[in-house]
VEXDREN-2710 file (C-alpha; in Angstrom, 1 decimal):
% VEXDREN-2710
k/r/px/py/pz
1/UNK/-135.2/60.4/169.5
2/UNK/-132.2/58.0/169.6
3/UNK/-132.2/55.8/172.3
4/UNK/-128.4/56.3/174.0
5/UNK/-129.3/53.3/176.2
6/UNK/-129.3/50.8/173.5
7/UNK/-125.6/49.7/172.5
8/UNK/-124.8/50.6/168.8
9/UNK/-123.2/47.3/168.2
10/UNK/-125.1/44.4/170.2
11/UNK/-123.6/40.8/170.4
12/UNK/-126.2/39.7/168.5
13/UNK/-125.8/41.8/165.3
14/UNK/-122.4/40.8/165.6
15/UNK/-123.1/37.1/165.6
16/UNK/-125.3/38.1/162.6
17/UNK/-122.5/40.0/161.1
18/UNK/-120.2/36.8/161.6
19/UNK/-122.4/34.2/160.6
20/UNK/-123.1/36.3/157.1
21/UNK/-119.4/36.7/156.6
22/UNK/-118.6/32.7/157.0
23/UNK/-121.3/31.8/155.2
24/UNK/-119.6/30.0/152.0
25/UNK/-122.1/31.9/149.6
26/UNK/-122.1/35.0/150.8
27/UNK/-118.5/35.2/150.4
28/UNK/-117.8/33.8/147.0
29/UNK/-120.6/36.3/146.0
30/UNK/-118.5/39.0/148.0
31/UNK/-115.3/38.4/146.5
32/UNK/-116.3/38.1/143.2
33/UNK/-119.2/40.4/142.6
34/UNK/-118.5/43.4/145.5
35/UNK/-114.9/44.3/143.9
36/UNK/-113.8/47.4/141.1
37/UNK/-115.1/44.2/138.4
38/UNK/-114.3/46.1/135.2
39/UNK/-111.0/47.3/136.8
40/UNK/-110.3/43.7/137.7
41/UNK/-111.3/42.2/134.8
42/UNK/-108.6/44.4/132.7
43/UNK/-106.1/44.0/135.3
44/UNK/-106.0/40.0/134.6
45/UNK/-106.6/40.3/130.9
46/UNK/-102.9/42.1/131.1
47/UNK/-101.8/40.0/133.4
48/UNK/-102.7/36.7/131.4
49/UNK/-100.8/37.6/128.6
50/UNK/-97.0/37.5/130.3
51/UNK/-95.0/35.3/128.4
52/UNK/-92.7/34.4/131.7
53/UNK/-91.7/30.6/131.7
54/UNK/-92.1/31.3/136.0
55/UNK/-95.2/33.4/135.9
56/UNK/-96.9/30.8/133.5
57/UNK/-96.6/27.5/135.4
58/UNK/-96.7/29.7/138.9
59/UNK/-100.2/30.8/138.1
60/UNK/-101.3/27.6/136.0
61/UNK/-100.1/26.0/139.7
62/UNK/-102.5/28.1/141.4
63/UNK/-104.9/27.9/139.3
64/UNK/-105.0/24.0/139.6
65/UNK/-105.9/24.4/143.3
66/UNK/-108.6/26.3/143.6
67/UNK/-109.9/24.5/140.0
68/UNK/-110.4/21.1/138.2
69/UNK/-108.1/21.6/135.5
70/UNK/-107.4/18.9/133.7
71/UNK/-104.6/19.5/130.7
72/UNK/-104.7/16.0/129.8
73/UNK/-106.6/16.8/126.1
74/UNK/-104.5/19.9/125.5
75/UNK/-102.9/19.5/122.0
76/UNK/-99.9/21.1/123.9
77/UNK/-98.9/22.0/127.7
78/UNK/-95.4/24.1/126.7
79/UNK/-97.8/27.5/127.5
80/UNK/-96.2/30.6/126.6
81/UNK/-98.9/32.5/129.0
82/UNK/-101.6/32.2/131.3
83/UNK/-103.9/33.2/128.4
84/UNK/-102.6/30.4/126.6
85/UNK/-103.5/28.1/128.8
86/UNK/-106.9/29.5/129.2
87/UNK/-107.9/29.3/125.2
88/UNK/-105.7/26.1/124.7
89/UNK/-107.0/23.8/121.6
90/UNK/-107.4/20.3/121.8
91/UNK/-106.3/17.5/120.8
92/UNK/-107.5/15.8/117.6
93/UNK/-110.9/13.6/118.3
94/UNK/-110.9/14.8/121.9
95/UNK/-114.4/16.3/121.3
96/UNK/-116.6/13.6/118.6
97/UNK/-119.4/15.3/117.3
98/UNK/-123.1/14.1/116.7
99/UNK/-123.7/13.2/113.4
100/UNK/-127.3/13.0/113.3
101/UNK/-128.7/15.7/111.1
102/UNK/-132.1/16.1/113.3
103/UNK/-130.1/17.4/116.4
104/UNK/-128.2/20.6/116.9
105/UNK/-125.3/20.0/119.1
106/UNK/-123.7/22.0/122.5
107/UNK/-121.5/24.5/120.5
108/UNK/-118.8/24.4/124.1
109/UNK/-118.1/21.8/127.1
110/UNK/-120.6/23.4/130.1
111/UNK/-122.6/22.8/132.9
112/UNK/-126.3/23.2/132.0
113/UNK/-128.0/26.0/133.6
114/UNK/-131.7/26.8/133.1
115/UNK/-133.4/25.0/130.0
116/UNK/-136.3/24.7/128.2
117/UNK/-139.5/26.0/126.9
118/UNK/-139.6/30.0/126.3
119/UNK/-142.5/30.7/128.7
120/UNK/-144.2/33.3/125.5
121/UNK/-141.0/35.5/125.4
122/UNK/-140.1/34.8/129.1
123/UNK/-137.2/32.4/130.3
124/UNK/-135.5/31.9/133.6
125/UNK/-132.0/32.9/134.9
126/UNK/-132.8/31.1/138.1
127/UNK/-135.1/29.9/140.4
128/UNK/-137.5/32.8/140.7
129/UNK/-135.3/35.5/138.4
130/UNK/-137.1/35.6/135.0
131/UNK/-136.0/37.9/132.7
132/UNK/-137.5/38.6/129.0
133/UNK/-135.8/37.8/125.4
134/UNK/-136.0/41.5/124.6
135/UNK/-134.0/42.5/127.6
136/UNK/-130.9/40.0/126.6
137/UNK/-131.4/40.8/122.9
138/UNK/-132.3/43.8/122.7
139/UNK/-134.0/43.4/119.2
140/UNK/-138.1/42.9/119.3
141/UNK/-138.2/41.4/115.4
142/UNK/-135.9/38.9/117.1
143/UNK/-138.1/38.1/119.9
144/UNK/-140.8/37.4/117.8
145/UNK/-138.4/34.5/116.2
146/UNK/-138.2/32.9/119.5
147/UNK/-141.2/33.4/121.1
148/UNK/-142.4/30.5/122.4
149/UNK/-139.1/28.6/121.3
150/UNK/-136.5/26.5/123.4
151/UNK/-133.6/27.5/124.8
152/UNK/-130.0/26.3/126.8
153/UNK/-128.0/28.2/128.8
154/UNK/-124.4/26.6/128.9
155/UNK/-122.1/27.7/132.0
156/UNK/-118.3/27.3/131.0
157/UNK/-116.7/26.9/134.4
158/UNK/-113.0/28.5/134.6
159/UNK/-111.3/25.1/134.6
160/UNK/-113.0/23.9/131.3
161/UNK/-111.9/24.2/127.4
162/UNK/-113.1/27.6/126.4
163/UNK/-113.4/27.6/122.7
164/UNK/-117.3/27.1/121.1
165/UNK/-118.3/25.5/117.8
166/UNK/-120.9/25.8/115.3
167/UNK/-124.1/23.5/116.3
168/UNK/-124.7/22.7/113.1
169/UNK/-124.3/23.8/109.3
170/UNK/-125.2/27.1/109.3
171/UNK/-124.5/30.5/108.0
172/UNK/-123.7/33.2/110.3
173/UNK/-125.7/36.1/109.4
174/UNK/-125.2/39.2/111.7
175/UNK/-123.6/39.8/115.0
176/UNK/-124.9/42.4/117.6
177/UNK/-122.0/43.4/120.3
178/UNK/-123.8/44.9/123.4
179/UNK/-121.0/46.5/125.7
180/UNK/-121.9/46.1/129.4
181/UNK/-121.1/44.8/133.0
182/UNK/-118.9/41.7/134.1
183/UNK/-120.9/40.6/137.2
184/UNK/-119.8/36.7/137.8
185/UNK/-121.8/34.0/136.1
186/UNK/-121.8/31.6/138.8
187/UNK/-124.8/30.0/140.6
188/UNK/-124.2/32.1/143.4
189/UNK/-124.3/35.4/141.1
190/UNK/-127.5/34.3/139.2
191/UNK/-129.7/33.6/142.6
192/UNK/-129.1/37.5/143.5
193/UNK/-128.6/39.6/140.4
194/UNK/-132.0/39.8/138.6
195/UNK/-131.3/40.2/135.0
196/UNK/-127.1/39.2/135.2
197/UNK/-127.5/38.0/131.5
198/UNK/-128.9/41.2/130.5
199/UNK/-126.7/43.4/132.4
200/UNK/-123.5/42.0/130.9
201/UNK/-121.1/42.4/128.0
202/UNK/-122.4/39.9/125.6
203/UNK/-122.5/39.1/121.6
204/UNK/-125.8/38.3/119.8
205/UNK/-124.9/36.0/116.7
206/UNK/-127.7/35.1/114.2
207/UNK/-127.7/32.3/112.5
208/UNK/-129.2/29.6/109.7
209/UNK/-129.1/26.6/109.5
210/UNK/-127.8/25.5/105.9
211/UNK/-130.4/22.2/105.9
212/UNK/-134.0/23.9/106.2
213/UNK/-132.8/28.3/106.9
214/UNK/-134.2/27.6/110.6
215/UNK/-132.5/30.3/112.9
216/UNK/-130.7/29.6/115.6
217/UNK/-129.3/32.2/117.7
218/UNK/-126.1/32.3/120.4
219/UNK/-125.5/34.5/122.7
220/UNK/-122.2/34.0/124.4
221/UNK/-122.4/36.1/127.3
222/UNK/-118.8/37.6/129.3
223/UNK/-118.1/37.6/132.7
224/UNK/-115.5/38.9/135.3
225/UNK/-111.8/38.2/134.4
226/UNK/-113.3/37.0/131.2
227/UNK/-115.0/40.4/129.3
228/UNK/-113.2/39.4/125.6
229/UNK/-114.4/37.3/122.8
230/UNK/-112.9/35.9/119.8
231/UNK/-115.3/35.4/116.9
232/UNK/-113.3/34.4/113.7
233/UNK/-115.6/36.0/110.5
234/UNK/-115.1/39.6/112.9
235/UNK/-111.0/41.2/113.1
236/UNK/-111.5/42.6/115.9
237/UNK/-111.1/41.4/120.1
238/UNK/-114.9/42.0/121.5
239/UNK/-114.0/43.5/125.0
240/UNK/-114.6/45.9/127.4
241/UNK/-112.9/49.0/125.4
242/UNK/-114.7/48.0/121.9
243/UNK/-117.7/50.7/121.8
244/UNK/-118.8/49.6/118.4
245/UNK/-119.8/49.5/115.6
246/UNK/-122.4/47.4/117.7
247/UNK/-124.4/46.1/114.5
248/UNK/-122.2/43.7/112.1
249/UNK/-123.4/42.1/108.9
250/UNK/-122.0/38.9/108.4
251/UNK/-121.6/36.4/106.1
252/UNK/-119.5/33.0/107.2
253/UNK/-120.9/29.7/106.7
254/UNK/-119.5/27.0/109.6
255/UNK/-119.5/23.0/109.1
256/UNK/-121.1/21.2/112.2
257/UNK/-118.8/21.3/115.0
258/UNK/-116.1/23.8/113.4
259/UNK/-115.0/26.1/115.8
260/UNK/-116.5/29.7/115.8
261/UNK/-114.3/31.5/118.8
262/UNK/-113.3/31.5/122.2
263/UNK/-113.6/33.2/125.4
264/UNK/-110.1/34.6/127.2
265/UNK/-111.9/32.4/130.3
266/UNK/-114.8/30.9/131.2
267/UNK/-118.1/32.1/130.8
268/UNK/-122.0/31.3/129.2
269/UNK/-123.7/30.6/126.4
270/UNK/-127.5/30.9/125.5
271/UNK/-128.5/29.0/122.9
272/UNK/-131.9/29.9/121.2
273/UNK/-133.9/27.6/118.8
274/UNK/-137.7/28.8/117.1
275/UNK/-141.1/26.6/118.3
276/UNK/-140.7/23.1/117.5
277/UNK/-137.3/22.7/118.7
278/UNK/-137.2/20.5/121.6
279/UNK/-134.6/19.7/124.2
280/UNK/-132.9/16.1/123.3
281/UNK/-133.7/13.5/126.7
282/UNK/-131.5/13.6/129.6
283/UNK/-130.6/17.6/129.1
284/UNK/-131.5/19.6/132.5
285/UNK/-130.3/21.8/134.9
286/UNK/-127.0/20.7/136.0
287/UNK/-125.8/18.3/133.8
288/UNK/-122.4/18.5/132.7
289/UNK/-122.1/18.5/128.6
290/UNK/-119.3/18.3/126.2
291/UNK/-118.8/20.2/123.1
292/UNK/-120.1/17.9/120.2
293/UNK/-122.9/15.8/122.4
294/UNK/-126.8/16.2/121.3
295/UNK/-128.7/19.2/122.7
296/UNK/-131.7/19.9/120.7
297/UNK/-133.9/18.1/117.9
298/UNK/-135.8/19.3/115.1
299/UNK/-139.4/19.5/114.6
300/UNK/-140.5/15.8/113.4
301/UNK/-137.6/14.1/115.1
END
């Protein structure tokens, strides 16, 4: 029986309520995460693409005070669009690449997320959020490649250069698209959704190296306001509305560094490497990287 005594609302659940409402994580995770996401995402994807001289440097404005956009490297600032700004190219020699033929290099400018050893065919999202190589790529012949192998998940915040290059010479063999969700891929996101990676929109694109046939695998991964990819051997927009087909033989071969695609924003990507790969010294969780630098080294090297 329901006590009629006991207030329904007592000041100290509203403290509670308060306190959870001001709390900085609670409410990034709120506003980006508890909103229509897929309804969101499309609505910016439209929006992005205005060509309005006003509209442009309005939202590019706006965009500059809530980010750390820095336009400086931008081979050109006379944007058309919002989009434009968002996949903008850079300058010549604004990214150098490692030559060194025994490392395979960060295919985008990120923040590293969780790194390192594949834990058998487990791997980490976050502190205490495993999830398993066959949920995020959904192929078990392809688990067997990496299991026990090395891998680096890149976070592209929104402010950063959004295009991602080939870690090497390889050949780009097949391309999975998996359709999915666009929860938010930041920190505050990957602490409470178990399995985010998994659950979202995401590519799966094989490769070989052209030195040795080693495979290397990237899985760029979409997000909310992002949910599109550009990958140039494929004529289509990967996004929300494409259903398929999911599997894609392919057959492009990519000089080290050469750009491969973009996101329409920011986003992740996980780069897997077989056993015997190794992460190159001073990689780890939190480090900020740049297209080009060192990430992981051969076997022997």
């Amino acid at each position: 029986m329901t006590d009629l005594t006991e207030p329904r609302y007592s000041p100290m659940k509203t403290r509670s309520l308060i306190d959870r409402l001001t709390n900085q994580e609670d409410l990034n995770f709120l506003l980006t995460n508890r909103v229509p996401r897929i309804a969101l995402t499309r609505f910016m994807g439209w929006f992005s693409k205005i060509e309005h001289p006003l509209v442009c440097r309005l939202s590019i404005a706006i965009w500059k005070l809530f980010a750390d956009l820095d336009l400086s490297e931008a081979r050109h600032t006379d944007f058309r669009s919002l989009h434009d700004c968002f996949t903008r190219q850079l300058k010549d020699g604004a990214r150098p690449v490692d030559p060194d033929p025994a490392v395979l290099t960060s295919p985008c400018d990120a923040i590293v997320g969780a790194c390192g050893p594949i834990a058998g065919t487990e791997l980490i999202q976050a502190k205490g959020f495993p999830y398993t190589l066959l949920d995020l790529l959904a192929d078990p012949a392809l688990v067997d490649t990496y299991r026990d192998g090395s891998y680096v998940t890149l976070r592209l915040k929104s402010s950063m250069y959004h295009r991602f290059h080939a870690p090497a010479d390889c050949r780009v063999e097949h391309t999975t698209y998996i359709s999915g969700d666009v929860w938010n891929v930041n920190p505050v996101a990957l602490k409470r959704v178990e399995k985010l990676y998994c659950k979202n929109e995401r590519a799966v694109i094989r490769t070989r190296l052209a030195a040795d046939g080693a495979p290397i695998t990237l899985v760029p991964v979409a997000a909310i306001l992002v949910a599109s990819m550009r990958l140039h051997w494929l004529d289509v927009l990967l996004h929300l509305r494409y259903r398929g087909p999911n599997e894609m033989p392919v057959r492009a071969d990519f000089r080290k560094g050469q750009e491969m695609g973009w996101f329409e924003h920011g986003s992740t990507i996980i780069v897997f490497a077989p056993k015997g790969f190794t992460l190159v010294d001073g990689i780890a969780s939190g480090h900020a990287i740049r297209m080009g630098h060192a990430l992981l080294r051969r076997p022997g090297h």
